[in-house]
N, C-alpha and C positions, 0 to 999 in steps of 0.2 A: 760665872758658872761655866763648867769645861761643856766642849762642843759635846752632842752628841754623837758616839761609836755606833755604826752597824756593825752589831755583834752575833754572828750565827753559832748557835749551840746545837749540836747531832745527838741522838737520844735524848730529846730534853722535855719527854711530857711526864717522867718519872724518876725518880732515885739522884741523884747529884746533876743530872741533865734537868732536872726541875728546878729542883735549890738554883741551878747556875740563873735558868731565865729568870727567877723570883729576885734574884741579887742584883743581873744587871739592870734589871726593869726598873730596880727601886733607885741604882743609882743614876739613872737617867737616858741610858740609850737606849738606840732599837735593838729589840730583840726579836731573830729570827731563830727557829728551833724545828728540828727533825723530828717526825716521829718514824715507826718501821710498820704497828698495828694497829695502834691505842689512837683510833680518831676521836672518840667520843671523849677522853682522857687530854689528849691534846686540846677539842674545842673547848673543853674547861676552864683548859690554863688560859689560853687566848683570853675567854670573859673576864675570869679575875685579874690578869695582869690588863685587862682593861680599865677597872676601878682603880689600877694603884701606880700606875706611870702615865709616865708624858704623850709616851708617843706608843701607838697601837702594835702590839706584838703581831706575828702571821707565823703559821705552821704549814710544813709543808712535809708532805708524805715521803719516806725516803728510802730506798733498801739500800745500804753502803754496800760495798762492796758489788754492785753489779752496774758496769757501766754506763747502758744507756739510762739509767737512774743518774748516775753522776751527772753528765750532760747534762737532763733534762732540769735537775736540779739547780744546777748552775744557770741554765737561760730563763728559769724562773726567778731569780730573788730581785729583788725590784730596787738594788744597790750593790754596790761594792764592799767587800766584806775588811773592816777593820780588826776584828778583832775574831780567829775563829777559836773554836773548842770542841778540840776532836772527842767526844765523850762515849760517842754510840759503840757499842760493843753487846758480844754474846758471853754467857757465862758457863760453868761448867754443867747447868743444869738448863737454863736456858737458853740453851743451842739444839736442848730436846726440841723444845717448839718453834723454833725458828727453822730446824734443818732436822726433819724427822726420818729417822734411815739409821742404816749402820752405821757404825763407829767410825770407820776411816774416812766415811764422807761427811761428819759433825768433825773432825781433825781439819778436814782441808778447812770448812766453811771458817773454826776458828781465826785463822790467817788469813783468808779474804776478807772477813767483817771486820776483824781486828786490826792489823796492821795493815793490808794492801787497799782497802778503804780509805782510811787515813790519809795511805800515802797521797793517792789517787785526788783526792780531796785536798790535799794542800798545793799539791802541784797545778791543780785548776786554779787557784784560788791566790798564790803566791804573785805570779807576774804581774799581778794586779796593785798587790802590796808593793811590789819593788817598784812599780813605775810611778804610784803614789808618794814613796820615800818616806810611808810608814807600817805597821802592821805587826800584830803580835798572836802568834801560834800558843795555844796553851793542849796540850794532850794529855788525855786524863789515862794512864796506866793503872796498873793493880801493883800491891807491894807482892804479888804471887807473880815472879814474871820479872818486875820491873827492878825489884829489890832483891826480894830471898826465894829460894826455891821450898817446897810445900810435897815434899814425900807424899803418894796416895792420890794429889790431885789430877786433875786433867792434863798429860804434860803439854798438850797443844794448846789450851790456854795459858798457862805458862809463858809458851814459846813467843804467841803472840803478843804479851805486855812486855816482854823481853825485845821483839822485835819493836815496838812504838817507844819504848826507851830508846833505841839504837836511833831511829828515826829521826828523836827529837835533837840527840848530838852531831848525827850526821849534816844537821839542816843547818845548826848552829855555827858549825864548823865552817858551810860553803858561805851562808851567810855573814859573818864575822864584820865585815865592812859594810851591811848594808843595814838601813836603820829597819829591821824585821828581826824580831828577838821568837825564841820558840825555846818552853819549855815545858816540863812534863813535871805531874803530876800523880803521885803513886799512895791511892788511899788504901787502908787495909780493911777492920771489918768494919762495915760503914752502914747502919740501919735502912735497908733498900731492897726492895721487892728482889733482886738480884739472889744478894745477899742471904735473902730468906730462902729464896729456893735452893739456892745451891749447901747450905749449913747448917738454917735453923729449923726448914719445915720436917725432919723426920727428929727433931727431938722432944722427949718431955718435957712441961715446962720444968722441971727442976733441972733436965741436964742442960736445959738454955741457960735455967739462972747460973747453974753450975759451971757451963760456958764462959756466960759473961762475966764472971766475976775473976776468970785467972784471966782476958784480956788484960793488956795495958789500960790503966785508969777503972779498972773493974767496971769496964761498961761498952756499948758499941759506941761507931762514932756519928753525929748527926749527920746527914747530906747537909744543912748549912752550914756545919764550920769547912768543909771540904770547898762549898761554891763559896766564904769568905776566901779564900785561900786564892781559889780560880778568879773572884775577882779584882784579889789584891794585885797578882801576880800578871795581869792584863795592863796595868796601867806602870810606872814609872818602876817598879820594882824588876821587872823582863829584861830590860837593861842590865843590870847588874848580875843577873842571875844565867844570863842567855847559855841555853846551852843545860843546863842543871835538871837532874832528875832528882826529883825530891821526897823522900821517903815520909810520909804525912799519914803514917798509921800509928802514931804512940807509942811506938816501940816495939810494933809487930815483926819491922826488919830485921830486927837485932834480934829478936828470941822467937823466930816462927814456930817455935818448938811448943809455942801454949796454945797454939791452935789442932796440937797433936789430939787424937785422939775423936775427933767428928768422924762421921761415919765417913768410908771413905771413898772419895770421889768425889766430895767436897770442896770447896776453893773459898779463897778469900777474893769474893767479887766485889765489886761496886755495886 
């Protein structure tokens, strides 16, 4: 049986940051997860990934993107991190409730929670990996941003899955020689509280069924084929791959054009 990974997941008490802890829980390691609100949502997960793995998952409270959070975060986890998964992000609808105000100050926050968190976060968290001589970066992007661009959306979210793609190559690239592989992850419409806010809560059900059915595969796609993905992409597959942004929406990259017509200001979130 392979050793167990400490594996910290950010955003992980809902949407594909849940599916990830459920996944790695099941395959055997520790699992450490973010949350930004959701405490009561978080202590949940904790109990049930108590009944169903080896070893005791822990949540810890996190706002990315601001600092003395980073810090504090980092001198709380009770290990060194093998394996992270940048996931935590805001969307183009939920960045209302995260960062409530005018437009141009939910634009900056995009780019601080999105990419400059990220960054922030791997750069704590890296020198750790390299003096280990292992460690594996997975960034969970949007195919809005990361892959194709989405006329009508937010362009600041956009900008910032655009910039966690850049991230993950740029990391790849300095890396190259060192056993610490990072790559990225770009889901399209993927069935997630996110997801619902930003494209499916102001539709009928017929215009959702109407929706879902011009997607690729006429249908959304689960949070766990997304965290199989993240967790495949964690262990010896990163290798091969280092460095790769991976378009893992069914075919959303190549024809974002069937996501035309959602009301707009809409986005294809996680």
């Amino acid at each position: 049986m392979a050793a167990a990974r400490n594996v910290l997941i950010t955003g992980g008490s809902a949407g594909i940051g849940r599916a990830c802890a459920r996944r790695f829980a099941r395959g055997g390691d520790h699992v450490w997860f973010t949350y930004h609100s959701g405490r009561e949502r978080a202590a949940r997960l904790v109990a049930e990934l108590a009944g169903t793995c080896r070893h005791p998952a822990r949540a810890f409270e996190f706002r990315q993107g601001e600092w003395a959070d980073h810090e504090r975060l980092v001198a709380e986890l009770p290990g060194p991190v093998d394996v992270l998964v940048n996931n935590a992000a805001v969307g183009s609808k939920t960045v209302e409730h995260y960062v409530p105000g005018p437009h141009h100050t939910q634009d900056a926050a995009f780019l601080q929670i999105n990419a400059v968190g990220p960054l922030w976060l791997t750069e704590q968290l890296l020198p750790g990996m390299r003096a280990r001589g292992r460690g594996t970066i997975v960034n969970v992007a949007s195919v809005g941003g990361g892959v194709a661009q989405f006329p009508g959306f937010r362009i600041a979210d956009g900008m910032s899955k655009a910039a966690l793609a850049y991230l993950t190559r740029h990391l790849a690239a300095e890396l190259v020689h060192v056993p610490v592989d990072v790559v990225a992850v770009c889901p399209g419409a993927v069935e997630t509280p996110m997801f619902e806010a930003s494209t499916l809560a102001g539709l009928t059900p017929q215009e959702r069924a109407t929706l879902e059915s011009t997607l690729p595969g006429g249908r959304l796609i689960d949070p766990g084929e997304i965290a199989d993905l993240v967790w495949h992409l964690a262990g010896p597959l990163a290798g091969l791959l280092n460095g790769a942004v991976l378009d893992a929406s069914m075919g959303l990259g190549v024809r974002p054009g069937l996501l035309g017509g959602v009301a707009e200001g809409a986005g294809a979130d996680r």
